[in-house]
PDB file of N, CA, C and O in Angstrom, chain B, residues numbered from 101:
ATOM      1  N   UNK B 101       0.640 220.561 215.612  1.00  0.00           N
ATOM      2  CA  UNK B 101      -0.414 219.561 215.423  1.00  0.00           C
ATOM      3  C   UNK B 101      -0.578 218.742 216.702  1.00  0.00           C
ATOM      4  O   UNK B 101       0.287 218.279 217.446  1.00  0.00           O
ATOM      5  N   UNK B 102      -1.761 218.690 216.758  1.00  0.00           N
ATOM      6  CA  UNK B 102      -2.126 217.385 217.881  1.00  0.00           C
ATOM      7  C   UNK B 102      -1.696 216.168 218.155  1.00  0.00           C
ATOM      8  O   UNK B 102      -1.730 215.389 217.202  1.00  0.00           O
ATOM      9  N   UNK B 103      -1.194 215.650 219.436  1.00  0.00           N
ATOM     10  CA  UNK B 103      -0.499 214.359 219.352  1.00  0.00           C
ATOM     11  C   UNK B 103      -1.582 213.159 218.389  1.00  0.00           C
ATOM     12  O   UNK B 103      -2.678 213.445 217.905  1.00  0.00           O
ATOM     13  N   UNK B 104      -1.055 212.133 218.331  1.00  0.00           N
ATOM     14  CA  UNK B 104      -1.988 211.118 217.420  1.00  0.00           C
ATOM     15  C   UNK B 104      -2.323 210.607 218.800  1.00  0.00           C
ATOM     16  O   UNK B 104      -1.551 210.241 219.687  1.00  0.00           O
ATOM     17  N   UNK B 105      -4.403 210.693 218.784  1.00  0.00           N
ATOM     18  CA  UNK B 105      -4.844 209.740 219.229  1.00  0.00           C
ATOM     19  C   UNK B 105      -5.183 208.203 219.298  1.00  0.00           C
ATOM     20  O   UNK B 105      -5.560 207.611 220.309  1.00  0.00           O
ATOM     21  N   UNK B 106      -5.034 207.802 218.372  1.00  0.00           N
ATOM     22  CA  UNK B 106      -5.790 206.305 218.034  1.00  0.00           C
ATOM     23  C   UNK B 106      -4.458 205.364 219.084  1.00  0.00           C
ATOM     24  O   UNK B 106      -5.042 204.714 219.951  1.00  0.00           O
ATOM     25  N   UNK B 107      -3.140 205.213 219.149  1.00  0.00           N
ATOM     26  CA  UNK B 107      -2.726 204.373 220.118  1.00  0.00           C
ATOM     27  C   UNK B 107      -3.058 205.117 221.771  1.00  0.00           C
ATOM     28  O   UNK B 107      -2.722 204.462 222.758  1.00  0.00           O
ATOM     29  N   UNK B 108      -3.756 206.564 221.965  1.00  0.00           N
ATOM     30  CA  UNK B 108      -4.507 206.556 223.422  1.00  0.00           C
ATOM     31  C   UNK B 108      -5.408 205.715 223.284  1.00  0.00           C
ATOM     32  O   UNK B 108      -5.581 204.644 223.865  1.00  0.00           O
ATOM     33  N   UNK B 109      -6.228 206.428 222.169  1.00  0.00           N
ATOM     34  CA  UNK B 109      -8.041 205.742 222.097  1.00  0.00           C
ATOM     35  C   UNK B 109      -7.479 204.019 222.399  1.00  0.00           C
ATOM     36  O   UNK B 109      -7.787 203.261 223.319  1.00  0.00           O
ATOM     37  N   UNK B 110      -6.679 203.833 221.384  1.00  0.00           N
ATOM     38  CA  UNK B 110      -6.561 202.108 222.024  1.00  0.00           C
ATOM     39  C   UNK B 110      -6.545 201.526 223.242  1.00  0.00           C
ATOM     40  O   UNK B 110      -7.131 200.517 223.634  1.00  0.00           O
ATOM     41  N   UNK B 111      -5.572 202.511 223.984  1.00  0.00           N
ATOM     42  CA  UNK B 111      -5.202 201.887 225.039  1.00  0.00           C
ATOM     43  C   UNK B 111      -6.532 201.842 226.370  1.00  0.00           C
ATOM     44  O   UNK B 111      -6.988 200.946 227.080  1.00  0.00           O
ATOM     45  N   UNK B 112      -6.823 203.429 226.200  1.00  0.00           N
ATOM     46  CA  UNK B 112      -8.472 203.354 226.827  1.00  0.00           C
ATOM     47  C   UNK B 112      -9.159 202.307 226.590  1.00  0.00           C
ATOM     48  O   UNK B 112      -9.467 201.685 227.608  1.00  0.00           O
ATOM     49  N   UNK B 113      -9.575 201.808 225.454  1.00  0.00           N
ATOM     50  CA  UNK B 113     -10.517 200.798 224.978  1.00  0.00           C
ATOM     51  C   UNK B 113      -9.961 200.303 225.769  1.00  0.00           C
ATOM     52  O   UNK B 113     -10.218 200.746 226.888  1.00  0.00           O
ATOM     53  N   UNK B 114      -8.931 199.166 225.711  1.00  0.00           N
ATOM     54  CA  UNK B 114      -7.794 198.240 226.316  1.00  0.00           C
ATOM     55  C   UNK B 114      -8.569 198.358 227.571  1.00  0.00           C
ATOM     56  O   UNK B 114      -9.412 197.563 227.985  1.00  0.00           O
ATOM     57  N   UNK B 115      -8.194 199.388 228.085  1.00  0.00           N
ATOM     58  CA  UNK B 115      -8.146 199.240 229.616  1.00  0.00           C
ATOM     59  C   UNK B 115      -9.730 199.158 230.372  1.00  0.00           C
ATOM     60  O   UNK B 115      -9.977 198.429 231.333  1.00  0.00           O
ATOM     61  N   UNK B 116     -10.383 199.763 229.930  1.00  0.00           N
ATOM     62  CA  UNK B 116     -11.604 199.725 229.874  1.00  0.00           C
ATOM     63  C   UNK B 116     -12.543 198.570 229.907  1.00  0.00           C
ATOM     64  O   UNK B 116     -13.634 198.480 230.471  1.00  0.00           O
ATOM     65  N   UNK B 117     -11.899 197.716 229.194  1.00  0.00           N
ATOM     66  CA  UNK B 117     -11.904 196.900 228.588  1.00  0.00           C
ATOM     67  C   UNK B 117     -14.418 196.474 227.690  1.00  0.00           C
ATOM     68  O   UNK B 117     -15.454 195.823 227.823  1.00  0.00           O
ATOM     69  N   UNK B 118     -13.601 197.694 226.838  1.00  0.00           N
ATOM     70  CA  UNK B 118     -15.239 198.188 226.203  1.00  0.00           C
ATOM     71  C   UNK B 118     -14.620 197.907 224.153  1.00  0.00           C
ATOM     72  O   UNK B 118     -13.472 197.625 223.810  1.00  0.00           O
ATOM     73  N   UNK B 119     -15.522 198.062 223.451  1.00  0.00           N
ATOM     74  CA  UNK B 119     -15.124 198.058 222.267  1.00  0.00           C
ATOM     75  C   UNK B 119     -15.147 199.743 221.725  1.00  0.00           C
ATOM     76  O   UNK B 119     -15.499 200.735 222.363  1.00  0.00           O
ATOM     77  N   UNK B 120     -14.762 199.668 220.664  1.00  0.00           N
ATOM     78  CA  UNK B 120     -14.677 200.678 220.800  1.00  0.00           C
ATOM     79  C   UNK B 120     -15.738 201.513 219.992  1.00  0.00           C
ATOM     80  O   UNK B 120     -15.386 202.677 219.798  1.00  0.00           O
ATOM     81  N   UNK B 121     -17.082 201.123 219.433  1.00  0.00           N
ATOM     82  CA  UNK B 121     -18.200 201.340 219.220  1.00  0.00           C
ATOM     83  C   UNK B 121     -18.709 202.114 220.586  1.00  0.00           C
ATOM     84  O   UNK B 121     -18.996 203.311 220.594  1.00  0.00           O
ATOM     85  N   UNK B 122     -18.769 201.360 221.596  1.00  0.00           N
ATOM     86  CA  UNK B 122     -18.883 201.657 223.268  1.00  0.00           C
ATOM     87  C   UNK B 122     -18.325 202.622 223.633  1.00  0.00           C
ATOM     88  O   UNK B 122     -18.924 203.413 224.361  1.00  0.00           O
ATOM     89  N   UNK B 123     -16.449 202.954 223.074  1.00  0.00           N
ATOM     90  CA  UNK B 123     -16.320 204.319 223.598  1.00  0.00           C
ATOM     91  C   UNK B 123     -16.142 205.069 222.769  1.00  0.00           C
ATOM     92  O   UNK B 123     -15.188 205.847 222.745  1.00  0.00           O
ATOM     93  N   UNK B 124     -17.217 204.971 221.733  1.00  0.00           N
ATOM     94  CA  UNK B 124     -17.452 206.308 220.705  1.00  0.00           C
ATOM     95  C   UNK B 124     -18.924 206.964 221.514  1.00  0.00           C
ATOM     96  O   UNK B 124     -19.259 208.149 221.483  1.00  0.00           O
ATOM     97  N   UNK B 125     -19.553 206.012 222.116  1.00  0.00           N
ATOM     98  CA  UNK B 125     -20.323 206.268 222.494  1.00  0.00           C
ATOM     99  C   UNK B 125     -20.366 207.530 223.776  1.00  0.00           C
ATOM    100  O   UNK B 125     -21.022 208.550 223.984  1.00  0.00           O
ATOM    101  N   UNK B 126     -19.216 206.751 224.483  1.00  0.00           N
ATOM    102  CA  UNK B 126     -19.096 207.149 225.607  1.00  0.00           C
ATOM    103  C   UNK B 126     -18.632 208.958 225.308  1.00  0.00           C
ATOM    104  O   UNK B 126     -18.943 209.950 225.968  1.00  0.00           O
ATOM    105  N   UNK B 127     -17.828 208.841 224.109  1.00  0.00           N
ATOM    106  CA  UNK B 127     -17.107 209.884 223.697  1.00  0.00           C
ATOM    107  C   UNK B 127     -18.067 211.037 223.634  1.00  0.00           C
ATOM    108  O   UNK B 127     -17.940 212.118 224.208  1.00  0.00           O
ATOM    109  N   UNK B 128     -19.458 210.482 222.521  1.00  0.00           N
ATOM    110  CA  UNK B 128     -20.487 211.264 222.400  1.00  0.00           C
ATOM    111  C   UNK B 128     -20.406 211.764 220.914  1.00  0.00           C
ATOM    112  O   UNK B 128     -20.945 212.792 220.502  1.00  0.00           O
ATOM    113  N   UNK B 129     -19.549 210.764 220.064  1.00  0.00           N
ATOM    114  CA  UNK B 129     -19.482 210.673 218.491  1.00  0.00           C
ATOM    115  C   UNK B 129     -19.693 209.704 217.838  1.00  0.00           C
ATOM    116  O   UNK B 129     -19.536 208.581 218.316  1.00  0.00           O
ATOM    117  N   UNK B 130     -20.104 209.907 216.579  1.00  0.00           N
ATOM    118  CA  UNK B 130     -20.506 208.713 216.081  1.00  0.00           C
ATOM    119  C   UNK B 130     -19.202 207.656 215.717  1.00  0.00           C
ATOM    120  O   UNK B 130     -18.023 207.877 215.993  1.00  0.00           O
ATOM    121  N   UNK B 131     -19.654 206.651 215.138  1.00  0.00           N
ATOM    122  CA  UNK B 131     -18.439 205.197 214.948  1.00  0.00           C
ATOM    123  C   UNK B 131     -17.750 205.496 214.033  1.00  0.00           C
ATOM    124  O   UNK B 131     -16.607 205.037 214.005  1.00  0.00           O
ATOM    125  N   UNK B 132     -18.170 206.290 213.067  1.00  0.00           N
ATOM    126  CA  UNK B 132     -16.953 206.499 211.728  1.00  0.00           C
ATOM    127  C   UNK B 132     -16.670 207.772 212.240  1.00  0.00           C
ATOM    128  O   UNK B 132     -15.453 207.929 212.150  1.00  0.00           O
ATOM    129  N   UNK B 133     -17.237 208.814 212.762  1.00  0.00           N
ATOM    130  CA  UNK B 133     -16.581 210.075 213.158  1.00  0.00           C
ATOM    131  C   UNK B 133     -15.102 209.323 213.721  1.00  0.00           C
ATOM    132  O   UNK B 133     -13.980 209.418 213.224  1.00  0.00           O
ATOM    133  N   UNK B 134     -15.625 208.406 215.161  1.00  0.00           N
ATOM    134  CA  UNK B 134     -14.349 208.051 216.031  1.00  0.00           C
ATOM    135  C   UNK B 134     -12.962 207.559 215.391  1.00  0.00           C
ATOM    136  O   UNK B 134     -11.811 207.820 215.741  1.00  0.00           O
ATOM    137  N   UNK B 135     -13.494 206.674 214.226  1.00  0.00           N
ATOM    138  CA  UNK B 135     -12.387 205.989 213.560  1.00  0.00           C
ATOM    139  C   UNK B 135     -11.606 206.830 212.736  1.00  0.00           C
ATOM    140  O   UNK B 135     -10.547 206.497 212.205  1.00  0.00           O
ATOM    141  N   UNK B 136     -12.327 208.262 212.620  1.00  0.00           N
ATOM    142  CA  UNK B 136     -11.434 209.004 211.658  1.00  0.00           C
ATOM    143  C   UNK B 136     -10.621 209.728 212.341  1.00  0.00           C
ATOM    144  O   UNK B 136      -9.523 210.077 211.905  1.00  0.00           O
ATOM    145  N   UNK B 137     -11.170 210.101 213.737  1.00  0.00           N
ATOM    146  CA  UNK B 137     -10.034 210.663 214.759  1.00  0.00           C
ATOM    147  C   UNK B 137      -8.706 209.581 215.248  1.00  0.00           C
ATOM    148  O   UNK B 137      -7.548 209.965 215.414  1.00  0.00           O
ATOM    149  N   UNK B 138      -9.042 208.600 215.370  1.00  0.00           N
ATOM    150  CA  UNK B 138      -8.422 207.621 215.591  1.00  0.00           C
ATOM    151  C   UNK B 138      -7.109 207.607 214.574  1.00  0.00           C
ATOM    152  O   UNK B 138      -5.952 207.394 214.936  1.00  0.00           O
ATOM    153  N   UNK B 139      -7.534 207.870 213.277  1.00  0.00           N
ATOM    154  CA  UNK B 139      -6.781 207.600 212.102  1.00  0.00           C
ATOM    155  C   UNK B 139      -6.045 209.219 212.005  1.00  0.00           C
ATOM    156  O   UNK B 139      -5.468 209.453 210.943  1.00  0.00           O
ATOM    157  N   UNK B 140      -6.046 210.283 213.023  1.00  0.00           N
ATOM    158  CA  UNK B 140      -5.617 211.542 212.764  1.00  0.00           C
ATOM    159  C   UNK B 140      -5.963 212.279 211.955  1.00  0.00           C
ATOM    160  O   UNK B 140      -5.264 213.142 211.424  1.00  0.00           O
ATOM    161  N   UNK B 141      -7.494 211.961 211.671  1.00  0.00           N
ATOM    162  CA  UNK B 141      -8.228 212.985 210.834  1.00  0.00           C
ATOM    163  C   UNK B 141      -9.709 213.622 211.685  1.00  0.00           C
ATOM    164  O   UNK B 141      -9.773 213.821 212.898  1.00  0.00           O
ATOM    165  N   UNK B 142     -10.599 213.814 210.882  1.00  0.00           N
ATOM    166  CA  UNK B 142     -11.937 213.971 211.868  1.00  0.00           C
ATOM    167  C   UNK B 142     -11.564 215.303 211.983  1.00  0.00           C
ATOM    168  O   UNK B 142     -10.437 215.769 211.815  1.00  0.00           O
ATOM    169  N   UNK B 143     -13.284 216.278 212.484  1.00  0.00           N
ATOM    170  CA  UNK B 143     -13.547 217.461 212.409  1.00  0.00           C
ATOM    171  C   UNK B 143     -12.652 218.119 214.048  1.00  0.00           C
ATOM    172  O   UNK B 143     -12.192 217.311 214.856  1.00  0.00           O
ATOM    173  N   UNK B 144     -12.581 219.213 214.206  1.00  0.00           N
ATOM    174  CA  UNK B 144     -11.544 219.643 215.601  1.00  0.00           C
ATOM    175  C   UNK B 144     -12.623 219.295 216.359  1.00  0.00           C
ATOM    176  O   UNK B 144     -12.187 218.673 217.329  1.00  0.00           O
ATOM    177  N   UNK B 145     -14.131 219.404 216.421  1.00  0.00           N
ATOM    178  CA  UNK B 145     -14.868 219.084 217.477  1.00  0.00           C
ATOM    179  C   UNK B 145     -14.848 217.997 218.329  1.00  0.00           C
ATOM    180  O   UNK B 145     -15.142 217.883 219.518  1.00  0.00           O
ATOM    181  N   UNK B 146     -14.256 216.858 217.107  1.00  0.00           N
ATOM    182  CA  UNK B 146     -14.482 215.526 217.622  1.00  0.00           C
ATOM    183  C   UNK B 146     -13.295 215.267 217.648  1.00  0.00           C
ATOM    184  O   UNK B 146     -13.193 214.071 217.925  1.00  0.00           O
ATOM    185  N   UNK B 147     -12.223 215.769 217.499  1.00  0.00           N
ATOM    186  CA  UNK B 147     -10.793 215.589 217.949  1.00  0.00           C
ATOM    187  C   UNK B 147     -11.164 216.679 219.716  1.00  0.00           C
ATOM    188  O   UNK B 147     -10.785 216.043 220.700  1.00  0.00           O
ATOM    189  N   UNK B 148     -11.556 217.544 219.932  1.00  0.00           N
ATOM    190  CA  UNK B 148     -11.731 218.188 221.297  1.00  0.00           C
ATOM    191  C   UNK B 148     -12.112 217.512 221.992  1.00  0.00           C
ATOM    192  O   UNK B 148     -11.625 217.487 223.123  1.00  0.00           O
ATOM    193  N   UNK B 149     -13.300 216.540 221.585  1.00  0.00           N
ATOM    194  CA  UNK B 149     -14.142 215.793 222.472  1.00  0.00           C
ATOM    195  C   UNK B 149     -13.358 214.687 222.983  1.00  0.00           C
ATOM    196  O   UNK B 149     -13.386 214.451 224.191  1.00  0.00           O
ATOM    197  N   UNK B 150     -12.388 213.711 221.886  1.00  0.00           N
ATOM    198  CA  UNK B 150     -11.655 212.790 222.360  1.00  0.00           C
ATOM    199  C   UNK B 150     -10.559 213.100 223.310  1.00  0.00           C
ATOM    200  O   UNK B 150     -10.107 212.127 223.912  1.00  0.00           O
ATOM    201  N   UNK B 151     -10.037 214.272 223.568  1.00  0.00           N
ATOM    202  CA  UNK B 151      -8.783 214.701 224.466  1.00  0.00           C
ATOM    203  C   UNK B 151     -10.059 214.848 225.347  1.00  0.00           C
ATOM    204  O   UNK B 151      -9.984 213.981 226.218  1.00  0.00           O
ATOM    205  N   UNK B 152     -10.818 215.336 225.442  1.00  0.00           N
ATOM    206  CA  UNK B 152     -11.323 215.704 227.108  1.00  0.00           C
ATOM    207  C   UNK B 152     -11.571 214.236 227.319  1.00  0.00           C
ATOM    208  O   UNK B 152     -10.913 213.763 228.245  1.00  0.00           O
ATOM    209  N   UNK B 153     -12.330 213.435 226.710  1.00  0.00           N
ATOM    210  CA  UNK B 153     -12.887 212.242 227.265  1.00  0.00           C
ATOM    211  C   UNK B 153     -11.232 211.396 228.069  1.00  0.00           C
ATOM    212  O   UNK B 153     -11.289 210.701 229.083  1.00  0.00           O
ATOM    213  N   UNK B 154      -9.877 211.712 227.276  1.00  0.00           N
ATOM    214  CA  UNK B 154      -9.012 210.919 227.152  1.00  0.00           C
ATOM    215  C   UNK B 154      -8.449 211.134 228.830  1.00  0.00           C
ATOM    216  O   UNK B 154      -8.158 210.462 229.820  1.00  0.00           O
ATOM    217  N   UNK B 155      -8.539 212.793 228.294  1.00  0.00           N
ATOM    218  CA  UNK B 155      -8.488 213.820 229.924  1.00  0.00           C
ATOM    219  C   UNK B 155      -8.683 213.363 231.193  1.00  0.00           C
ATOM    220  O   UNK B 155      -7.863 212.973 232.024  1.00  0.00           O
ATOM    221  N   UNK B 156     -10.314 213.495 231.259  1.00  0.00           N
ATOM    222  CA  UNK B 156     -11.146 212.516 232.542  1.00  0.00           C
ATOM    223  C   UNK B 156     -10.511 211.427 232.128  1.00  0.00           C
ATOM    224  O   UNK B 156      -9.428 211.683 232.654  1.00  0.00           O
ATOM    225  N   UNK B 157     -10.339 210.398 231.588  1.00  0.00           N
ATOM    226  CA  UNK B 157      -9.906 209.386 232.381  1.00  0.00           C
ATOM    227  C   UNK B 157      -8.767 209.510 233.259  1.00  0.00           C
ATOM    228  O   UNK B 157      -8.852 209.161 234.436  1.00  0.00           O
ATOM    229  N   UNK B 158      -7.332 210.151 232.594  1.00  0.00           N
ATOM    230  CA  UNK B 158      -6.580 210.163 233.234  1.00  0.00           C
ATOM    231  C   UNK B 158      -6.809 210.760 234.543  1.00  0.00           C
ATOM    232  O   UNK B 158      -6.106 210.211 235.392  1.00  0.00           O
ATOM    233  N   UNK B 159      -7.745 211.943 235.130  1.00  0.00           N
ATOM    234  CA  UNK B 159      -8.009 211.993 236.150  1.00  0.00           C
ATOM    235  C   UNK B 159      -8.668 211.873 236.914  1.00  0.00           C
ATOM    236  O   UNK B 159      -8.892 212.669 237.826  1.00  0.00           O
ATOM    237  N   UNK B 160      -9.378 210.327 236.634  1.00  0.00           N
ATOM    238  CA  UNK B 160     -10.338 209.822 237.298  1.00  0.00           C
ATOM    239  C   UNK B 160      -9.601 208.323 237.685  1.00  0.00           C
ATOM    240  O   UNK B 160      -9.925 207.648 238.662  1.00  0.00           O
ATOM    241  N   UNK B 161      -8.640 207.991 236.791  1.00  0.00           N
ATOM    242  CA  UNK B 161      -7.962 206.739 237.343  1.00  0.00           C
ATOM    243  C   UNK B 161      -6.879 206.475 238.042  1.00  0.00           C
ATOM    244  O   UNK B 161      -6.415 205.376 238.344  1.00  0.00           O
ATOM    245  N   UNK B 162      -6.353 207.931 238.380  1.00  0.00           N
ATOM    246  CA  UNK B 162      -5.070 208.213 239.201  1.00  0.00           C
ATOM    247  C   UNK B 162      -5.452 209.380 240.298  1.00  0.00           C
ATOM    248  O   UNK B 162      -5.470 210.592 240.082  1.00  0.00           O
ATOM    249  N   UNK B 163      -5.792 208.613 241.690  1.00  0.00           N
ATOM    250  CA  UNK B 163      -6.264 209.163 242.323  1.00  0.00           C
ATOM    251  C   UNK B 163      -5.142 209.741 243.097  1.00  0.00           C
ATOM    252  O   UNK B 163      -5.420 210.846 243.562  1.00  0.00           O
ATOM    253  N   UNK B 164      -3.765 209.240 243.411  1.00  0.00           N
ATOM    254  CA  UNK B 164      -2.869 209.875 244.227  1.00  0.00           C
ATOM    255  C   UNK B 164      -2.316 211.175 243.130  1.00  0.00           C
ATOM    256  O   UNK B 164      -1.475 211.989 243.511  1.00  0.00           O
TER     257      UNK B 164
END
């Protein structure tokens, strides 16, 4: 099984510092889709979509 997203998704929000309506958006899912991935449920599409989005960040904010 997939690690649990919702303490990443948090911490993104966090850092981001966006709500997290904003990075459902960003995600490219809707607000209750996000919250159900969040909660370790939600369809695999929108669990795929949140690891890539989670993805790019990590390699967009660690440039060394």
């Amino acid at each position: 099984m997939a690690p649990n997203l919702g303490p990443r998704l948090d911490a993104a929000a966090d850092a981001a510092m966006i709500s997290h309506q904003e990075q459902a958006d960003r995600i490219g899912i809707g607000r209750s889709t996000y919250f159900e991935v969040k909660a370790g449920r939600g369809g695999k599409q929108a669990r795929r979509r949140a690891e890539e989005y989670l993805r790019s960040l990590q390699t967009t904010q660690k440039p060394d």
